[in-house]
C-alpha positions as semicolon CSV with decimal commas, in nm:
position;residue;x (nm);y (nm);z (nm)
1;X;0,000;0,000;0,000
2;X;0,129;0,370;-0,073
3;X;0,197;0,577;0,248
4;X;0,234;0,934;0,214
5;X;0,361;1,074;0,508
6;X;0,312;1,431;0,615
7;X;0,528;1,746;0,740
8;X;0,355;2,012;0,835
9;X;0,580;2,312;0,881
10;X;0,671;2,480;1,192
11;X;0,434;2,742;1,057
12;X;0,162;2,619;0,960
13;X;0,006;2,945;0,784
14;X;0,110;2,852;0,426
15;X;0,180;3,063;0,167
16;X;0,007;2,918;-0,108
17;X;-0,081;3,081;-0,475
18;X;-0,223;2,908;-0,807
19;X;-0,179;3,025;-1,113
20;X;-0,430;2,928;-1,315
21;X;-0,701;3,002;-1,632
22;X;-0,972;2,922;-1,328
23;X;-1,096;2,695;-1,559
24;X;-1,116;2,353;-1,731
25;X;-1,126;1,992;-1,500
26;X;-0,748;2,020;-1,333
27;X;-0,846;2,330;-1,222
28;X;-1,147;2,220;-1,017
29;X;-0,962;1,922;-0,887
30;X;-0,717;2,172;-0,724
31;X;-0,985;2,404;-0,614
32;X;-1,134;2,097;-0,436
33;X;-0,818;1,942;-0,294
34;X;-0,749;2,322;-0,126
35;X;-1,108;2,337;0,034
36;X;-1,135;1,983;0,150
37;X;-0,826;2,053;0,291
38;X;-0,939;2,367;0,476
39;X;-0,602;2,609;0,333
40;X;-0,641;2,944;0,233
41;X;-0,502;3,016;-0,072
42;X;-0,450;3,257;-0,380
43;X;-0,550;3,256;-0,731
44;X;-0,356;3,468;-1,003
45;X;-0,622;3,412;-1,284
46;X;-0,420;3,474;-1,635
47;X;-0,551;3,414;-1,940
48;X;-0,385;3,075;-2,127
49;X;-0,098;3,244;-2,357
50;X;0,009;3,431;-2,051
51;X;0,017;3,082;-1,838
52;X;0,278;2,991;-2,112
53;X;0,508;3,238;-1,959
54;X;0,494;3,043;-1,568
55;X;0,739;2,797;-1,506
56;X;0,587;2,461;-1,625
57;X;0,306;2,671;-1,782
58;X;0,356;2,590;-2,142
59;X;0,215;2,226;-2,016
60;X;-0,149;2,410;-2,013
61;X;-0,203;2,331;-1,655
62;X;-0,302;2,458;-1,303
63;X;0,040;2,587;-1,104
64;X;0,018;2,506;-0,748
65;X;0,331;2,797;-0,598
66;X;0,471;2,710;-0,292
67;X;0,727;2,957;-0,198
68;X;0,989;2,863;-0,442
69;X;0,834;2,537;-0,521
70;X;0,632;2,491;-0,810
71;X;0,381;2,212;-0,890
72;X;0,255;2,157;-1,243
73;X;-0,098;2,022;-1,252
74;X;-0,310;1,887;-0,984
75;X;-0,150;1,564;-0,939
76;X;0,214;1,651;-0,806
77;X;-0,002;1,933;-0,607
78;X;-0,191;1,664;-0,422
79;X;0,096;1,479;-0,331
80;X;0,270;1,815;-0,201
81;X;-0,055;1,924;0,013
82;X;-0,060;1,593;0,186
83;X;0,264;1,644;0,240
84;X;0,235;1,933;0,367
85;X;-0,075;1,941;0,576
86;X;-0,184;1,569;0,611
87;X;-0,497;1,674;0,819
88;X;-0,777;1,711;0,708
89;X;-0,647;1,358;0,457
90;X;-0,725;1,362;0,103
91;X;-0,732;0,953;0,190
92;X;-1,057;0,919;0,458
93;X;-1,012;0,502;0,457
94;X;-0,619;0,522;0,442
95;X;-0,632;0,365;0,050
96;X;-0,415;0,574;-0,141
97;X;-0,326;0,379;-0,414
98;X;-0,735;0,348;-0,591
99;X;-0,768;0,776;-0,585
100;X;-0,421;0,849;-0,670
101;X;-0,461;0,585;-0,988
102;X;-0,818;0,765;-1,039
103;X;-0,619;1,089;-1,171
104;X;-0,573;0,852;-1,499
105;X;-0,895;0,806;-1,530
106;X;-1,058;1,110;-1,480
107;X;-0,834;1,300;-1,694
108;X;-0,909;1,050;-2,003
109;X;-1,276;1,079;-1,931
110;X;-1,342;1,449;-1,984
111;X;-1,134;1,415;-2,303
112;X;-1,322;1,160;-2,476
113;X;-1,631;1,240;-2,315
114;X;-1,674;1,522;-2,502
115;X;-1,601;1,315;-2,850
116;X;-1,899;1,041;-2,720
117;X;-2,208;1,077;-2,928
118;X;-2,510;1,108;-2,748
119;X;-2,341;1,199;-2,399
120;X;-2,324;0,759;-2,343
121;X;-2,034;0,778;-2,200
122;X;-2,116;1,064;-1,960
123;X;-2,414;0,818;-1,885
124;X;-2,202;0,495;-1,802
125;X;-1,968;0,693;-1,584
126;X;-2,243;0,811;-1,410
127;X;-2,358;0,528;-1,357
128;X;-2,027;0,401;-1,177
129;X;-2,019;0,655;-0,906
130;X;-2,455;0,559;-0,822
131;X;-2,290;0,242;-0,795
132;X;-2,021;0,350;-0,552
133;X;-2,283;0,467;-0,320
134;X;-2,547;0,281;-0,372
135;X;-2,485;0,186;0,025
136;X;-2,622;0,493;0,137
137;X;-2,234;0,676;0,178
138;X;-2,229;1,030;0,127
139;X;-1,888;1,007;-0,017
140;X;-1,699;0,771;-0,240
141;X;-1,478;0,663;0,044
142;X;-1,725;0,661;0,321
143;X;-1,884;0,935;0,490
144;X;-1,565;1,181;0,471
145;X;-1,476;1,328;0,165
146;X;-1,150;1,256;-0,016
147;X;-0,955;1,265;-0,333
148;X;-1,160;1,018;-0,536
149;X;-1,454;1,244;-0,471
150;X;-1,287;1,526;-0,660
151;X;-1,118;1,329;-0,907
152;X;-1,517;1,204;-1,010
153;X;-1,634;1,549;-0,907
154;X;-1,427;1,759;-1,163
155;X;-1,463;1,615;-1,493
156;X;-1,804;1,649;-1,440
157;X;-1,800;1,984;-1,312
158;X;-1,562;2,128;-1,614
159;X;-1,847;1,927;-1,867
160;X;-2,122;2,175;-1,713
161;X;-1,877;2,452;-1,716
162;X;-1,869;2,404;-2,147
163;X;-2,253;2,377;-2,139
164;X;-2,380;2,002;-2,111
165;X;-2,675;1,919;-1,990
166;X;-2,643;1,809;-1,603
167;X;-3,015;1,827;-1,532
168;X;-3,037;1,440;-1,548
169;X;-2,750;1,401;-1,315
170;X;-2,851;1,706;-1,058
171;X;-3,163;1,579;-1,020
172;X;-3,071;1,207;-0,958
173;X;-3,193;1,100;-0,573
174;X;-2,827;0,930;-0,539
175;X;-2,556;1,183;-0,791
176;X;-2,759;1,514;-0,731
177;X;-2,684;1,526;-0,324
178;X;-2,329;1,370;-0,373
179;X;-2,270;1,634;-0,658
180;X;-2,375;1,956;-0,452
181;X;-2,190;1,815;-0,120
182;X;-1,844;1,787;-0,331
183;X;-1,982;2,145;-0,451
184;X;-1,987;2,251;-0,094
185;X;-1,695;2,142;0,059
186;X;-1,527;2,445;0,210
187;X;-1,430;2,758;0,026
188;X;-1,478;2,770;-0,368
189;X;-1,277;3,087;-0,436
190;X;-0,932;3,156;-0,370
191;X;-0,840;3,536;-0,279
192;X;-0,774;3,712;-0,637
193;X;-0,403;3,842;-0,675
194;X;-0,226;3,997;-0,958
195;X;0,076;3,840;-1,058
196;X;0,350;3,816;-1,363
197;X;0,608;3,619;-1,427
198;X;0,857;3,870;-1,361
199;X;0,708;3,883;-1,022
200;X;0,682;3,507;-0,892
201;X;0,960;3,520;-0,622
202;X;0,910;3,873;-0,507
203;X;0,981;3,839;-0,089
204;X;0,886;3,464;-0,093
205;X;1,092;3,215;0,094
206;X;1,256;2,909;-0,014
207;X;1,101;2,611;0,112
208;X;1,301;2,373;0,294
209;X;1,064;2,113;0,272
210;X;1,128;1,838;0,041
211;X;0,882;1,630;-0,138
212;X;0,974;1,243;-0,222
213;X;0,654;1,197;-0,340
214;X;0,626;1,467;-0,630
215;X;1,003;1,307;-0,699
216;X;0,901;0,956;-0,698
217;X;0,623;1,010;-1,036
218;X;0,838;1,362;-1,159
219;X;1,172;1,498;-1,206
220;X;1,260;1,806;-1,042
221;X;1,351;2,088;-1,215
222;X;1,586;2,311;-1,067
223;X;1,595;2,646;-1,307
224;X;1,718;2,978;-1,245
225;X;1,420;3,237;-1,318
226;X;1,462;3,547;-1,488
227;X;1,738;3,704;-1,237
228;X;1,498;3,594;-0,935
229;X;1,706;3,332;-0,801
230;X;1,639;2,990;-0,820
231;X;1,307;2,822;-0,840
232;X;1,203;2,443;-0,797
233;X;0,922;2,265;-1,053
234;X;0,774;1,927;-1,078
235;X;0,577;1,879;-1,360
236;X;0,225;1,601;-1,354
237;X;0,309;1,281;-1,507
238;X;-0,028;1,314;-1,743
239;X;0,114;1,539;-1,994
240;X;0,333;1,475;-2,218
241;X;0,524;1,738;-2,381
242;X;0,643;1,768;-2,721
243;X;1,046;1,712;-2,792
């Protein structure tokens, strides 16, 4: 079984900023990971071209900032918030392995969801999670919410955000209240900051925490950044980038 183990820092008010289009399914994974896990963050909402200009940005994915660390897509970022605050878990029945391996999943289905004719595959995935609580749980895990909750919840979220139809799921006696309560969980808005990439290390720390779990499915990148000093990026495993 994978154990992640956590290190909270000695402070634990953490500095945390995405940089992000606020859109699109990786987006709302990370906005749920943040709120189930009860952190106050930042969101530097740029515009796609300009995301291009972030360290690991040209991968077209969420940037989770950490003081000097930076986590590419909402993968490496959940293994880096569980490092770093393990409370509330993103794991509720201590299996790690099924949610983690969900990420897979998930991102495949919102891509060829939207080539399915008809919205059948939208249907049979639906009908996968009624199945997962079918028991009566309000969660997929149990009665506490966790990362296989979001990693179900945002695909589905980002389809409504492009303009299908949810009314069949929403109103469904078993999807409709698990939908809204993975809706509900905690903040849904980080507090809006301005930022550029001339800009990113500006007065922020370096981290002395490591993270051998971001290293164990990514390489590190150490790169010096614009005259800033040196910065620290891990890029998610489910993109692969070109040359």
């Amino acid at each position: 079984m994978i154990k992640l183990e956590s290190r909270t820092p000695r402070d634990a008010k953490l500095t945390i900023i995405v940089h992000s289009t606020g859109a699109g399914p990786d987006h709302h994974r990370l906005d749920r990971i943040l709120a189930l896990k009860k952190l106050s963050w930042s969101l530097n909402q740029v515009k796609q071209q300009t995301l291009a200009n972030f360290p690991g940005g040209e991968d077209g994915l969420p940037i989770l900032q950490f003081g000097r660390c930076f986590f590419c897509g909402s993968l490496v970022s959940t293994l880096a918030l569980e490092r770093l605050k393990g409370e509330p878990t993103l794991f509720p029945n201590g299996n790690c392995g099924m949610p983690l391996a969900l990420a897979w999943w998930s991102n495949g289905f919102f891509r060829d969801v939207q080539n399915s004719p008809g919205g059948r595959l939208l249907q049979k995935y639906c009908t996968l999670i009624s199945r997962q609580i079918a028991d009566g749980r309000n969660f997929l895990q149990g009665h506490r919410p966790g990362l296989a909750d979001v990693h179900s919840y945002a695909p589905l979220c980002a389809l409504k955000e492009c303009g299908w139809d949810m009314t069949t799921l929403e109103s469904d006696p078993l999807l409709g209240p698990w939908f809204h309560r993975v809706a509900n969980i905690g903040s849904t808005n980080g507090q809006v900051v301005t930022m550029g990439a001339n800009d990113l290390l500006d007065n922020l720390p370096v981290s002395a925490t490591d993270f051998p779990e971001c290293d164990a499915i990514a390489d590190k990148e150490i790169m010096a950044w614009q005259n800033q000093g040196t910065l620290y990026l891990w890029r998610s495993p489910l993109t692969a980038r070109a040359g």
